[in-house]
C-alpha positions in Angstrom: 105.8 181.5 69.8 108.4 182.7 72.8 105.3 182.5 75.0 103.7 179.3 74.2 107.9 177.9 74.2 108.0 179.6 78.1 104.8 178.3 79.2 106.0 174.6 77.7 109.1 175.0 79.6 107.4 175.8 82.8 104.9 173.1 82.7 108.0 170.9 82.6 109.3 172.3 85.4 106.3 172.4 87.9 105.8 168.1 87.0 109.3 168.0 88.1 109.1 169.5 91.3 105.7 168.0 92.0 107.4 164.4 91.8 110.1 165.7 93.8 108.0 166.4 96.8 105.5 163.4 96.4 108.7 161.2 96.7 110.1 163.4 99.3 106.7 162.6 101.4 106.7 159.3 100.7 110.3 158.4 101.8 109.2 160.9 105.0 106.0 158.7 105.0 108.2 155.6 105.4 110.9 156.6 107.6 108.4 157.6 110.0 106.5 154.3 109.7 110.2 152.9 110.6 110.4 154.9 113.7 107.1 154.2 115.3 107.8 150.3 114.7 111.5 150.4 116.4 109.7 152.5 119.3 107.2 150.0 119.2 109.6 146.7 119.3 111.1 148.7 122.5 108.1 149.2 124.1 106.4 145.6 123.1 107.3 142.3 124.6 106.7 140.7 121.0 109.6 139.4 119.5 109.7 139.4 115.8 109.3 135.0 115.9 106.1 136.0 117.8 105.1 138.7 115.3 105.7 136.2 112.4 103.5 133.2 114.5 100.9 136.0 114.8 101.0 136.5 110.8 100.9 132.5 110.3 98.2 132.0 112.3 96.1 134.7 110.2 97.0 133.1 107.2 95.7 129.5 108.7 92.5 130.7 110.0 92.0 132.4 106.1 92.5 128.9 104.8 90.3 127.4 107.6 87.4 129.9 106.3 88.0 129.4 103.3 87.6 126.2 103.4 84.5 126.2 105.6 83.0 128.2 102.6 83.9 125.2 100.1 82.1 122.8 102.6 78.6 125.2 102.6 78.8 125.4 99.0 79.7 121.4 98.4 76.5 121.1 100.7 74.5 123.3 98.3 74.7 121.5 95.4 75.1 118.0 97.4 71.6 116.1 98.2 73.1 115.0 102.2 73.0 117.9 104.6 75.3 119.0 106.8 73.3 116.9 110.2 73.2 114.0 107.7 77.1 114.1 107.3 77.4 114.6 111.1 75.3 111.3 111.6 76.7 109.4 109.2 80.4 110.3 111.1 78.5 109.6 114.6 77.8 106.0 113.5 81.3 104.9 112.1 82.3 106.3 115.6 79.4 104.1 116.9 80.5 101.3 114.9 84.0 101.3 116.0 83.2 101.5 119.8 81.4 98.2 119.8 84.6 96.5 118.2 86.3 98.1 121.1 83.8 96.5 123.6 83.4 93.3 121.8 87.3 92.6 122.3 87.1 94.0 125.4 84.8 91.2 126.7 86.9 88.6 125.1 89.7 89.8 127.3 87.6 89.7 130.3 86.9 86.0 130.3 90.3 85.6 130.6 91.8 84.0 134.3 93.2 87.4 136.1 96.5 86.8 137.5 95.1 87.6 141.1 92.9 84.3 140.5 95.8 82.6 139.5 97.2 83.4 142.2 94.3 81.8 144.1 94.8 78.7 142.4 98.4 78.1 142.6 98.4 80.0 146.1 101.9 82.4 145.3 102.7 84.2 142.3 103.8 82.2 139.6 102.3 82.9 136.6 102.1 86.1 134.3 100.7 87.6 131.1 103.6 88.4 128.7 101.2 88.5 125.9 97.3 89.4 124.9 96.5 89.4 121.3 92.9 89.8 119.7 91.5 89.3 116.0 88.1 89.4 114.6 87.0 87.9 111.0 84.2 89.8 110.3 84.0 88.3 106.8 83.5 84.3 108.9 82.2 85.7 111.9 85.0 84.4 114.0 86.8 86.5 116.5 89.3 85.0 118.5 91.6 86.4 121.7 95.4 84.7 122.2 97.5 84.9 125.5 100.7 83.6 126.8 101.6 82.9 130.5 104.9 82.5 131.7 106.4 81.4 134.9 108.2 84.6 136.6 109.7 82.3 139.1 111.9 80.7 136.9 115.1 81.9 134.6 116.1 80.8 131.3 119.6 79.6 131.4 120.9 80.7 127.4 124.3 79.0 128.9 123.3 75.5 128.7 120.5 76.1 126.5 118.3 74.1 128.8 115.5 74.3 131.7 113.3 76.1 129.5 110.9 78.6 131.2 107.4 76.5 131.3 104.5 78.6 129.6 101.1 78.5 129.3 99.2 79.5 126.0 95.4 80.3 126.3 92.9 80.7 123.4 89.3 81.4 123.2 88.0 81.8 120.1 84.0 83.2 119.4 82.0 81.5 116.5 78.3 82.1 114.7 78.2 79.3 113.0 79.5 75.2 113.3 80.3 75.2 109.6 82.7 78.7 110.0 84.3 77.3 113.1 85.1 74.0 110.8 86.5 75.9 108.2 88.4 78.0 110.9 89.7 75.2 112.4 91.3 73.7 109.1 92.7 76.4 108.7 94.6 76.9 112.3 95.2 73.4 113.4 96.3 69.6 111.4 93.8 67.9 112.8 90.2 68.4 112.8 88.3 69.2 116.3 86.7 65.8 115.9 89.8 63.6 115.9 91.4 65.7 119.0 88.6 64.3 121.0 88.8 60.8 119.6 92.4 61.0 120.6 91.9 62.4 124.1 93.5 60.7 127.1 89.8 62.2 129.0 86.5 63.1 127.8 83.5 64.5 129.8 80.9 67.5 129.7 80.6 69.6 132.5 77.1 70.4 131.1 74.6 69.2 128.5 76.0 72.1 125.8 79.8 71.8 127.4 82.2 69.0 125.9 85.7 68.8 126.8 89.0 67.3 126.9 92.7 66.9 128.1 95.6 65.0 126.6 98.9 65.4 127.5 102.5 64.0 126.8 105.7 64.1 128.4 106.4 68.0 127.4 103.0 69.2 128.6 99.1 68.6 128.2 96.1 70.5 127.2 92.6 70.9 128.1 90.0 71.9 124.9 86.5 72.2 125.3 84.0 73.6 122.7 80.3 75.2 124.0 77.5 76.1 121.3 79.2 79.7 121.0 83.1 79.3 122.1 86.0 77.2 122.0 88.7 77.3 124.9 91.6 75.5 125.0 94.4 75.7 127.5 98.3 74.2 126.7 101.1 74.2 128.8 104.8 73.6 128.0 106.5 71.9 131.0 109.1 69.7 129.9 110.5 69.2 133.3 108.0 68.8 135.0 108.1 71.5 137.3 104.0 71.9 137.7 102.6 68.5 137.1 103.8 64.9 136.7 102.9 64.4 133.1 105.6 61.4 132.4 103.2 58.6 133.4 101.5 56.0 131.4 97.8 56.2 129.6 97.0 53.0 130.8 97.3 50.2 133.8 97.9 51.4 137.8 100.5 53.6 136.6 98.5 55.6 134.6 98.7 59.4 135.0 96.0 60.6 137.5 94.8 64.4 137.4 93.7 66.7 140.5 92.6 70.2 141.6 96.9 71.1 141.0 96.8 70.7 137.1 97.0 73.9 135.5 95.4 73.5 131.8 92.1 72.3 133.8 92.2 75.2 135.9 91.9 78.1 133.3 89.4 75.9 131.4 87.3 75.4 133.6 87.7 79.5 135.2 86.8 80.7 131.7 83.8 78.5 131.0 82.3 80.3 134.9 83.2 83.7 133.3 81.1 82.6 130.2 78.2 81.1 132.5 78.6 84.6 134.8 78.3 86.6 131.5 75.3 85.0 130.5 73.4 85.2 134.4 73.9 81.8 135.7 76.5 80.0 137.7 77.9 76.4 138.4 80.0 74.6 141.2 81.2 71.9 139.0 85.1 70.7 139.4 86.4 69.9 135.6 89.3 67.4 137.1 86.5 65.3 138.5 84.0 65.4 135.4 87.2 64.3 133.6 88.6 61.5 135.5 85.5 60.0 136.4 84.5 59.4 132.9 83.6 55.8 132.0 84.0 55.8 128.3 87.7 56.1 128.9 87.9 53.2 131.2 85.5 50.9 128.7 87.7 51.9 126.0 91.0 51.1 128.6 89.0 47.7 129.3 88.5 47.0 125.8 92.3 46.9 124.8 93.0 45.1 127.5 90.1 42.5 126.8 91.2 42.4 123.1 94.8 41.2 124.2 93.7 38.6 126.6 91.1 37.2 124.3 94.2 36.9 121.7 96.0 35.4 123.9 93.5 32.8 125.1 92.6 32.1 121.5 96.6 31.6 120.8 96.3 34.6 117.7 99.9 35.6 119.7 101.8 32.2 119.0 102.4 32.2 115.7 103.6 35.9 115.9 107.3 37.0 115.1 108.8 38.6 117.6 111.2 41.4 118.0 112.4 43.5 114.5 110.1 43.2 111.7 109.7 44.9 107.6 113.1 46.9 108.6 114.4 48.7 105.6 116.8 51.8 104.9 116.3 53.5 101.7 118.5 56.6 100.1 117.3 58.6 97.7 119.6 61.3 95.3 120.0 63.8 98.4 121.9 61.7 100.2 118.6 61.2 102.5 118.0 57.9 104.2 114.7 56.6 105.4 114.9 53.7 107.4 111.5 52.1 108.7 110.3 48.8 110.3 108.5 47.5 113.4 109.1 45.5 116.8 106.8 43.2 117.7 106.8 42.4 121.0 105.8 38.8 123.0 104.2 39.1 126.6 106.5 41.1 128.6 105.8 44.9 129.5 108.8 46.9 128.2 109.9 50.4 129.0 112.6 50.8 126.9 114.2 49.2 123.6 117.5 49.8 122.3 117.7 49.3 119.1 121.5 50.0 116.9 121.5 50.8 113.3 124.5 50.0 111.2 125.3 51.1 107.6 128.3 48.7 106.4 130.4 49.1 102.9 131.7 46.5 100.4 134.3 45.4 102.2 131.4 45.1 105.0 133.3 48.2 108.0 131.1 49.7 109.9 130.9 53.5 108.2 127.7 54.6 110.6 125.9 53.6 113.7 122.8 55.3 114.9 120.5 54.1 118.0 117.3 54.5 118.9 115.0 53.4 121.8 111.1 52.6 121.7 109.4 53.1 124.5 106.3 52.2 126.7 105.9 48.9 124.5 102.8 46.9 126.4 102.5 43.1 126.0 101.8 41.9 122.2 102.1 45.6 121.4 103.3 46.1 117.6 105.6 49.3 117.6 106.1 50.8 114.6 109.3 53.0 114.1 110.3 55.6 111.0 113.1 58.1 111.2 115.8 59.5 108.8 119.6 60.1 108.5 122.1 62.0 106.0 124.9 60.0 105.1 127.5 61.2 102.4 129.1 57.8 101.6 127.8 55.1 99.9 126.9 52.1 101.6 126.1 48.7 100.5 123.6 47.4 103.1 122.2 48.4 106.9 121.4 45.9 109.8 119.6 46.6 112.8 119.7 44.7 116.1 118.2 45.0 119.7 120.8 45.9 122.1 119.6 45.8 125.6 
């Protein structure tokens, strides 16, 4: 019994020490694991940031195989194969170049400012502004820029002399029916009535119609191929580039040359079109335009129509001057007033015309004006316009003043 209690007590004792030293070579272990790093941080021009980089970089390229091992796997048990994948990602690449290159031409039928240049003979004009859209779903892909006139400043004092600009648009169509719908869509009136409305008409070629209109703000040029429609509209209220404040009819009417501007890019985009497609032509739009003859049998028409009036005495039993005036206010304190001025055989530039709203005790509580111009002879010009007006008033009169 002492013996098998010694050898019990001894066995207890030899575990103990055991432990002792297996700890005792382990915390050796570690210290000198300690050492050799601090001698090798001395010796090493790693810092421990770069260490740390070095440790997150492992762990990246783990994920990045791991992942690569999903993707063989996914392939396994998926029916497209790993060149199919790659093809199918080579043609959406494919497929979004030739947008690229399809806008890319739209931009190149634009005017460059070095022909511009050529045209106005300095440096006037400048791009502030290209924008491009494609409606895949109509087939209609259009391309929108703005020109403005570097040579001028905009004076925000004042609020006046507005910079004159020059807005471009050529727009790429399939189909007639699309560009319609298109059109309704962009514009109040249909692509048939602009051309009824035109001051000029003409077609440079037998698949080329074209336009230009202007007023005393500005003009444009439009003209519409089998494949593209380019239009062309400058803002010039002061007439700083062209004389557009002339009349659209008689010896005064407005006459257009090589120098107006709308014509100009017009006509340079339809040769880029022709040069895209092979062929070329030395035509001069301004001339096509203004030598038209269905504007001047349409001139001569009107001005047939009146005479044969007046020969047939339709004029004498006309009333002249205000006619059908009326003011009307509705519950917003909105008044439309409306009416027309015939006139008799004399040309008129101008008419003045005064507007007075009178109360009960009939005083004068408002007086507008308002002038009529460019009235020809027999010409009925019809006026409508509106006011705001707080207080009531019992009746308005209107009278020609000059």
């Amino acid at each position: 019994m002492k013996k098998l209690a010694v050898f019990t007590i001894f066995t207890i004792l030899m575990i103990i020490s055991i432990q002792n030293i297996s700890f005792g070579e382990e915390s050796t272990e570690k210290e000198d694991r300690e050492e050799e790093v601090k001698e090798a941080s001395k010796n090493s021009k790693r810092t421990p940031p770069a260490i740390e980089e070095e440790v997150k970089e492992d762990r990246e390229e783990e994920v990045k195989e791991d992942r690569e091992e999903e993707v063989k796997e996914a392939s396994k048990n998926s029916k497209r194969t790993p060149l199919a994948i790659e093809e199918e990602v080579k043609e959406e690449e494919v497929k979004e170049e030739e947008v690229k290159k399809i806008h890319s031409k739209l931009i190149k039928l634009l005017p460059t400012e070095d022909r511009l240049e050529e045209i106005t003979h300095r440096t006037i004009w400048e791009y502030v502004d290209k924008q491009s859209n494609l409606d895949e779903e109509e087939g209609i892909e259009t391309i929108t820029a703005i020109l403005k006139d570097i040579t001028r400043v905009y004076d925000p004092i004042l609020n006046k002399y507005k910079v004159p600009t020059i807005l471009i648009e050529i727009i790429k169509y399939d189909d007639i029916y699309d560009l319609e719908y298109y059109w309704e869509e962009i514009s109040s009136s249909s692509i048939d009535d602009i051309f009824n409305n035109a001051y000029l008409v003409g077609s440079p070629s037998e698949n080329i119609d074209c336009m230009f209109s202007f007023s005393e703000e500005g003009a444009i040029t439009l003209c519409i191929t089998n494949e593209y429609v380019v239009q062309s509209i400058i803002y010039d209220k002061y007439q700083e580039h062209f004389g557009y404040n002339k009349l659209k009819i008689g010896p005064k009417k407005l006459q257009i040359n090589q120098d107006e501007m709308t014509i100009n890019i017009v006509q340079d985009i339809l040769k880029n079109i022709e040069k895209k497609k092979g062929t070329e032509s030395n035509y001069e739009l301004f001339k096509i335009l203004e030598s038209n003859k269905e504007i001047e049998v349409k001139e001569n028409n009107i001005i047939n129509e009146q005479n044969k009036n007046k020969s047939l005495g339709i004029e004498k039993g006309k009333k002249y001057g205000i006619q059908n005036f009326s003011c009307i206010k509705d519950e917003f304190g909105l008044v439309t007033i409306s009416g027309q001025f015939n006139n008799n055989k004399i040309k008129k530039d101008k008419v003045v015309v005064e507007i007075l709203f009178l109360n009960n005790e009939q005083d004068i509580i408002l007086k507008n004006t308002a002038n009529l111009l460019d009235i020809d002879e027999f010409e009925t010009k019809r006026f409508l316009g509106n006011t705001k007006i707080d207080k009531s008033f019992l009746m308005c009169t209107i009278q020609v003043v000059n």
